[in-house]
C-alpha positions as CSV (number, residue, x, y, z in Angstrom):
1,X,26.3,6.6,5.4
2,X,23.2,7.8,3.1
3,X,20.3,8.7,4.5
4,X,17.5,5.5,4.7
5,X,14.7,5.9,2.0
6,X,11.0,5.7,2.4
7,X,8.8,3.9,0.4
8,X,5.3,3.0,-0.2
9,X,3.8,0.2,-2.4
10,X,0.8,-1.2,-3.1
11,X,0.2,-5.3,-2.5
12,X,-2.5,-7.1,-2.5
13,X,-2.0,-9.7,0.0
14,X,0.0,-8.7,2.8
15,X,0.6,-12.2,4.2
16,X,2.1,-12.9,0.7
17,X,4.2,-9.5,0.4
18,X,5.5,-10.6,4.6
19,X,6.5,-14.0,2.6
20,X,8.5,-12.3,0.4
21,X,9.9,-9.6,1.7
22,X,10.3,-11.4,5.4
23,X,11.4,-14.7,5.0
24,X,12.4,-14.6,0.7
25,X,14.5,-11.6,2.1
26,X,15.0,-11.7,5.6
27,X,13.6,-8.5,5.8
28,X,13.1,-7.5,9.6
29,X,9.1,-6.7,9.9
30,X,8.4,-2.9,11.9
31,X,5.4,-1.3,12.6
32,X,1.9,-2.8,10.9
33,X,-1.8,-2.6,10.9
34,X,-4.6,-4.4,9.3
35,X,-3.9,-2.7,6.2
36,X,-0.1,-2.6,5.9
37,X,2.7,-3.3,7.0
38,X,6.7,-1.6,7.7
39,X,10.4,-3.8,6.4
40,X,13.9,-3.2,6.9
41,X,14.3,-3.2,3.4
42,X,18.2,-3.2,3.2
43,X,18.5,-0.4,6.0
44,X,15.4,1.4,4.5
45,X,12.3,1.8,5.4
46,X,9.8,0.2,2.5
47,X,6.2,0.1,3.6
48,X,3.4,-2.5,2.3
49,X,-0.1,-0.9,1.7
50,X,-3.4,-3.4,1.0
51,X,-4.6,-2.5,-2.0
52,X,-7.2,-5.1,-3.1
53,X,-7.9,-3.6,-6.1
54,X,-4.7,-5.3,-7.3
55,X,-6.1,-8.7,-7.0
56,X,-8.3,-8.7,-10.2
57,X,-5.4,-6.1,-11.7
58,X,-1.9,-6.4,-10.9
59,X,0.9,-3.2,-11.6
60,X,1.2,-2.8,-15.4
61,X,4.7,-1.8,-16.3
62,X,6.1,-0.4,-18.8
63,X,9.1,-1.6,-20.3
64,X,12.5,0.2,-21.6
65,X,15.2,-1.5,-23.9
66,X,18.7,-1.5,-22.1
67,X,21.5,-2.8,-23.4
68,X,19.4,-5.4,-25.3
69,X,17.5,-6.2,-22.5
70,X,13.1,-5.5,-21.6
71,X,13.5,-3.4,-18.4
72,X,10.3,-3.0,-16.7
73,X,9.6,0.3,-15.6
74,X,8.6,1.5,-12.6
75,X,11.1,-0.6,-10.4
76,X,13.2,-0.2,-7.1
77,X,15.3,-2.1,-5.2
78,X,19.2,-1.3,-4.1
79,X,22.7,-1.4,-4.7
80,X,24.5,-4.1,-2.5
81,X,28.3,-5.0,-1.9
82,X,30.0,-7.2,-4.4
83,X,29.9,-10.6,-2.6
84,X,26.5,-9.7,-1.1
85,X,25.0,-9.7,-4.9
86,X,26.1,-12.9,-5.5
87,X,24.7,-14.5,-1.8
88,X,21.7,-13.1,-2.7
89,X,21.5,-14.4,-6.4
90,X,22.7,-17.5,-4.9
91,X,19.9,-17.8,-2.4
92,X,17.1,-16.5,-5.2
93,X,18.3,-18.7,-7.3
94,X,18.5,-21.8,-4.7
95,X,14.8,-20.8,-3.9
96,X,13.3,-21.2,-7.3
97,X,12.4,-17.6,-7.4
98,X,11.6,-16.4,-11.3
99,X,13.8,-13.5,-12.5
100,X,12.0,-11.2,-15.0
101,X,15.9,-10.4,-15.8
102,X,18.3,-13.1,-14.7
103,X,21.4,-12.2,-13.0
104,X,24.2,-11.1,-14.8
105,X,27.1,-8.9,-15.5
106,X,27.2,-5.7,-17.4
107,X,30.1,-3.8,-18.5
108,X,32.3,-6.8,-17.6
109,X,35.7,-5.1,-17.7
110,X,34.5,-1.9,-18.4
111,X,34.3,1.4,-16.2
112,X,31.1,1.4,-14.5
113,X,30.9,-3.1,-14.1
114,X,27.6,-4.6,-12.6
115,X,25.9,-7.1,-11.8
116,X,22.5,-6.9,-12.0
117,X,18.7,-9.1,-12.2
118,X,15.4,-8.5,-11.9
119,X,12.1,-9.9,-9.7
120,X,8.5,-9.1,-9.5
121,X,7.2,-9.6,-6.4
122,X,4.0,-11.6,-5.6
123,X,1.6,-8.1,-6.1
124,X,3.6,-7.0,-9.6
125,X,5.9,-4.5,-8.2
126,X,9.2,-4.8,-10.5
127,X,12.7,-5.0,-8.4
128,X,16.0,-4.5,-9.3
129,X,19.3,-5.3,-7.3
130,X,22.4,-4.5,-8.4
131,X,26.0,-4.4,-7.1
132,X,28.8,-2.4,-8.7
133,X,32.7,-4.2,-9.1
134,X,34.1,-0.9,-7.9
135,X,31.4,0.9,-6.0
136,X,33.2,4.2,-6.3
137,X,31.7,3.7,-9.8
138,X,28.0,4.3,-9.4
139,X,27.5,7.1,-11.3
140,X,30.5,6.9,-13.6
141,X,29.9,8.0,-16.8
């Protein structure tokens, strides 16, 4: 098992970001203050800082071309089991939640198959999930 990763972002409503993150996601809430709060994100530990400011001027991204597709960049997010993609898609999906990317396959047949999709959540902050056919694969070239 890897190592759990830390990270920080800015929101700029919390009770929005424990919205989407807690019940969009199921992610289990940890430590909190007034001005941010702790998630299970996936087995890591993503933290949600108050950051006003954000209100009048959500994250700007930039955006790179892949594979014909407007990636925003920055973005995070993980890389889940096969079937657990999909349930996840599914339940997005089912929830009326608006992809930047929808979610989709790349490489279909190929060494290195994906699925992959996009989100912003409610502050800006650009998400990405992905899930690999054969997960031996994740950095296959």
């Amino acid at each position: 098992m890897l190592p759990p990763f830390h990270l920080a972002i800015p929101v700029h409503d919390l009770a929005a970001a424990r919205r989407f993150y807690g019940e969009l996601f199921g992610c289990r809430e940890g430590r909190s203050a007034a001005a941010w709060v702790d998630f299970d994100f996936f087995g890591h530990q993503l933290v949600a800082h108050l950051d006003a400011r954000l209100a009048d001027a959500p994250h700007q991204t930039s955006r790179n071309d892949v594979d014909g597709k407007d990636v925003p960049v920055p973005h995070f997010g993980v890389v889940l089991e096969w079937d657990a993609w999909h349930r996840l898609a599914d339940r997005l999906r089912a929830a009326g939640v608006r992809f930047e990317i929808e979610p989709g396959i790349r490489f279909a047949g190929e060494v290195g198959e994906q699925a992959t999709m996009f989100l912003y959540d409610p502050s800006g902050n650009a998400l990405e999930f992905k899930a690999f056919k054969d997960p031996s694969q994740l950095f296959a070239t």
